[in-house]
C-alpha positions in Angstrom: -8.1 -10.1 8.6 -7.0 -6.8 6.5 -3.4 -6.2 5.6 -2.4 -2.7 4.7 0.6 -2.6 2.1 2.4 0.3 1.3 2.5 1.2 -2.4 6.0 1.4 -4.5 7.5 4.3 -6.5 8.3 2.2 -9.2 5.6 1.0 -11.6 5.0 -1.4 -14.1 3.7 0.9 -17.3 0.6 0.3 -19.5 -2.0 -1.8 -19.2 -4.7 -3.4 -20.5 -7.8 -2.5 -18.4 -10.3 0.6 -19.2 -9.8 3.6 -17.8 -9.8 4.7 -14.3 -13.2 4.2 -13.0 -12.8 6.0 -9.2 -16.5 4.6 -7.9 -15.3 0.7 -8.9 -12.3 1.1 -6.3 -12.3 -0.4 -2.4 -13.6 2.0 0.1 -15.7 3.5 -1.7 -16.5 6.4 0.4 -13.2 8.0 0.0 -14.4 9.3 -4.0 -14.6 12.7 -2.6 -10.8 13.2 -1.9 -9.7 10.9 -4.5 -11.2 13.4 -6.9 -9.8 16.0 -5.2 -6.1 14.6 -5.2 -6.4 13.5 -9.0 -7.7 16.5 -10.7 -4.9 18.9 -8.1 -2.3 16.2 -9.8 -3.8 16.9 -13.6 -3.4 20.4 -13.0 0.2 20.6 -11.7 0.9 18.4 -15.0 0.1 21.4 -17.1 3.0 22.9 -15.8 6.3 20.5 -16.2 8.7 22.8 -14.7 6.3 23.1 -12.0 5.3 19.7 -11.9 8.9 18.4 -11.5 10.1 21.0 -8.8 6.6 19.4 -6.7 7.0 15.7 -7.4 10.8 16.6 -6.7 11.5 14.6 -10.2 14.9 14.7 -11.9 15.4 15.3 -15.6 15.3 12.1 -16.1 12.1 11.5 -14.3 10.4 14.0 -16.0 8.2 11.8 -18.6 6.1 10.7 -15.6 4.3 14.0 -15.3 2.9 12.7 -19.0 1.1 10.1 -16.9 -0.2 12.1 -14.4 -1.6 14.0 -17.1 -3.2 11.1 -18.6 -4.5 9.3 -15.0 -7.8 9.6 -16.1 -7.7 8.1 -19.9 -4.5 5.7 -19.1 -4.7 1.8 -19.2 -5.1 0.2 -16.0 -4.2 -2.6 -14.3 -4.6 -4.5 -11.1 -2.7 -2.8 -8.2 -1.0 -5.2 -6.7 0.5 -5.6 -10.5 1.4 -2.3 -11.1 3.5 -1.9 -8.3 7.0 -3.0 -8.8 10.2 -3.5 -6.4 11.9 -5.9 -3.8 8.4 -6.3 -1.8 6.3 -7.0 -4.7 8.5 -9.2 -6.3 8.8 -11.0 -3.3 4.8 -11.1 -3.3 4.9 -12.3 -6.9 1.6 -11.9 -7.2 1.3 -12.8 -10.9 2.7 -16.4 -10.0 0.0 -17.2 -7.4 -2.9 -19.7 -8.5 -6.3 -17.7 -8.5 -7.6 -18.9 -5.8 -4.7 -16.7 -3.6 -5.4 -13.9 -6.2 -8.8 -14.0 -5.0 -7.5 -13.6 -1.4 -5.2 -10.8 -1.8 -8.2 -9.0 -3.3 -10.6 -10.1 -0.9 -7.9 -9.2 2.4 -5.3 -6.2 1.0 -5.7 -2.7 1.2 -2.4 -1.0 -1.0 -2.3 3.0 0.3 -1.5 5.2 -2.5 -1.1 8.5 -2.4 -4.1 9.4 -5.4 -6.3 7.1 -4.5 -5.8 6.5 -0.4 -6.5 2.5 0.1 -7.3 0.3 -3.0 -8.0 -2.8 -3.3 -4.7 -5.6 -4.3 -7.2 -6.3 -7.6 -8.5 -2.5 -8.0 -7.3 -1.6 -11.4 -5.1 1.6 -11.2 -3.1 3.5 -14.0 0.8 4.3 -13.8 1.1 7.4 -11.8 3.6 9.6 -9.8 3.2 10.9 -6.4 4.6 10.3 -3.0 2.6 10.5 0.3 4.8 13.1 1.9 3.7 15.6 -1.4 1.9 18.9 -1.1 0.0 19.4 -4.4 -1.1 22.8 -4.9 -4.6 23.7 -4.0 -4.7 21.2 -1.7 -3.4 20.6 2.4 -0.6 18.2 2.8 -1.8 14.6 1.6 -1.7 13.5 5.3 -4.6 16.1 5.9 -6.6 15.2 3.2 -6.3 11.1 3.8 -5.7 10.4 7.2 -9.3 11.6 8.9 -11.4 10.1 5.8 -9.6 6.6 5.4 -9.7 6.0 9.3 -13.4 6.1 8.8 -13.2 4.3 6.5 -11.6 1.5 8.0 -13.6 1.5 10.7 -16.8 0.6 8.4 -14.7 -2.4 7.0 -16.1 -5.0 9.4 -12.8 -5.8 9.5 -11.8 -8.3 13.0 -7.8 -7.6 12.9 -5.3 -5.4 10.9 -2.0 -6.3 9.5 -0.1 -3.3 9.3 2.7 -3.4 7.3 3.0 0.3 5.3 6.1 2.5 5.7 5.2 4.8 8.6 4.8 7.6 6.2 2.0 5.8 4.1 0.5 4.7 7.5 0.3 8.2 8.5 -2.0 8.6 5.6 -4.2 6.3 6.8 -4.0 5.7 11.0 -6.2 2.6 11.6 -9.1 3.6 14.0 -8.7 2.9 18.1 -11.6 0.2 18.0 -10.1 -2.1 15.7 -7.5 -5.2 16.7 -4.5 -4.5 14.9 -0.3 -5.0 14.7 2.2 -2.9 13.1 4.9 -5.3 11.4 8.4 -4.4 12.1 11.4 -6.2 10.8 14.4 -6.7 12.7 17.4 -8.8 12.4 19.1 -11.1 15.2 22.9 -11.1 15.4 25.7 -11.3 17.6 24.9 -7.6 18.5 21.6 -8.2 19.4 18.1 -7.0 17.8 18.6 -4.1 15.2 16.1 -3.0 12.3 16.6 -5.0 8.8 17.8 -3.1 6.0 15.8 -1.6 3.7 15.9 -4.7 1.3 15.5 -7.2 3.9 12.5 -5.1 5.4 10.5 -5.1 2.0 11.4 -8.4 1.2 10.0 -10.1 4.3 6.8 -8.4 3.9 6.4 -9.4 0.7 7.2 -13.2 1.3 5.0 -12.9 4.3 2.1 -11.7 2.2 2.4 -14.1 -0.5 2.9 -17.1 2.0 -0.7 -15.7 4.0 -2.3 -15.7 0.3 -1.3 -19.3 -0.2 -2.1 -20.9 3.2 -4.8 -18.6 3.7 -5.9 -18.8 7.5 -8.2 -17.4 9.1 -7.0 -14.6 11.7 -8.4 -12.7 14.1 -6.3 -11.2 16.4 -2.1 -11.2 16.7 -1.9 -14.1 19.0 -3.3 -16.3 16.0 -0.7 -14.3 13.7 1.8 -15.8 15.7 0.7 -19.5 16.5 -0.1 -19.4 12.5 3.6 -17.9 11.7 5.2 -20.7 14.2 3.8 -23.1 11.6 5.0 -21.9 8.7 8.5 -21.3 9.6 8.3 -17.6 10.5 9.9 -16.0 13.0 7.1 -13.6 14.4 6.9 -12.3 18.0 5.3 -9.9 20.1 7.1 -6.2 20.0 6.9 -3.4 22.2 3.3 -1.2 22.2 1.2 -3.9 20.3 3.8 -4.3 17.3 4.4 -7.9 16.0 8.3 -8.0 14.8 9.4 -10.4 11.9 12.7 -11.8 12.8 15.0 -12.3 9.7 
């Protein structure tokens, strides 16, 4: 199984890993447009009034064009580490033993917008850029990921796909026909019926459901094991509509 995480906007900053290196990342076939996306965002960080008005930044935002500047030479650190916010602090992946370290590195893909899919232990620097971004020189970041990573997927070897990015990050990266796969959703259950979780609640689940697969660590292949493995564990998971799987909170 591969589970595809969106990344966060918030960041932890620093670092203590060597520089970006972008051929010791997952995937490695996507180098080409990596390059591409981090030298456009190096450029546009010459400019800071023009850097804010494309990263949309507020003047108070306006130091992270500094590390856009400095993706190349900045300490790094492991991605699933950098990222912060409700979902990865409901991962916690600094409190898991090693051995579920090793599996989030071994089994999640984090989209970012510089780098496409990385690897959970892939060491990234602190950047700035959102998926829905147009950096100059370049086509929207949807054109310039969304061909290459679905190739890319498809060489994984990968049996089933967890899904559970933000639909814009997922549009960065559409996971190819031929592979199994389930698009999480999470909805909530009241007296009203079935409506979509909040925001928090959405990002939370994922993150506790992520964190719980990394500790129990089975073995899935398709959704139908998703769910009988969920039923165990005290989720709530069942089938939605056009192949999605929906987390019930």
């Amino acid at each position: 199984m591969l589970i595809l995480l969106p990344p966060s906007e918030t960041k932890h900053p620093g670092g203590s890993g060597h520089p970006l290196d972008l051929d010791g990342l997952a995937l490695p076939e996507l180098r080409g447009a990596r390059e591409s996306v981090v030298a456009a965002l190096i450029d546009l960080s010459s400019d800071e009034d023009e850097a804010a008005r494309v990263l949309k930044l507020s003047a108070r935002q306006r130091h992270e064009i500094a590390a856009n500047a400095a993706i190349r030479d900045a300490p790094t650190m492991a991605a699933v580490d950098r990222y912060t916010g409700v979902l990865y602090d409901a991962l916690g992946a600094q409190t898991l033993e090693p051995a579920a370290r090793r599996w989030l590195g071994a089994h999640v893909l984090i989209q970012s917008a510089p780098f496409g899919p990385v690897g959970a232990l892939d060491r990234i620097p602190a950047y700035r850029l959102a998926a829905g971004t147009t950096l100059p020189g370049l086509p929207p970041l949807r054109r310039v990921w969304a061909a290459t990573v679905e190739d890319a997927l498809s060489r994984t070897g990968a049996g089933f796909i967890l899904d559970l990015r933000s639909e814009a990050y997922a549009a960065l990266g559409p996971i190819p026909d031929a592979v199994r796969s389930t698009y999480v959703r999470v909805v909530t259950e009241g007296e009203g019926g079935v409506g979509r979780a909040l925001n928090h609640f959405n990002k939370h689940a994922k993150g506790a459901l992520v964190r719980d697969l990394a500790q129990t660590r089975p073995r899935i292949s398709q959704a139908k094991a998703l769910l009988a493995w969920a039923d165990a564990a005290g989720w709530r998971l069942r089938d939605g509509v056009a192949g999605e799987t929906e987390v019930v909170v």
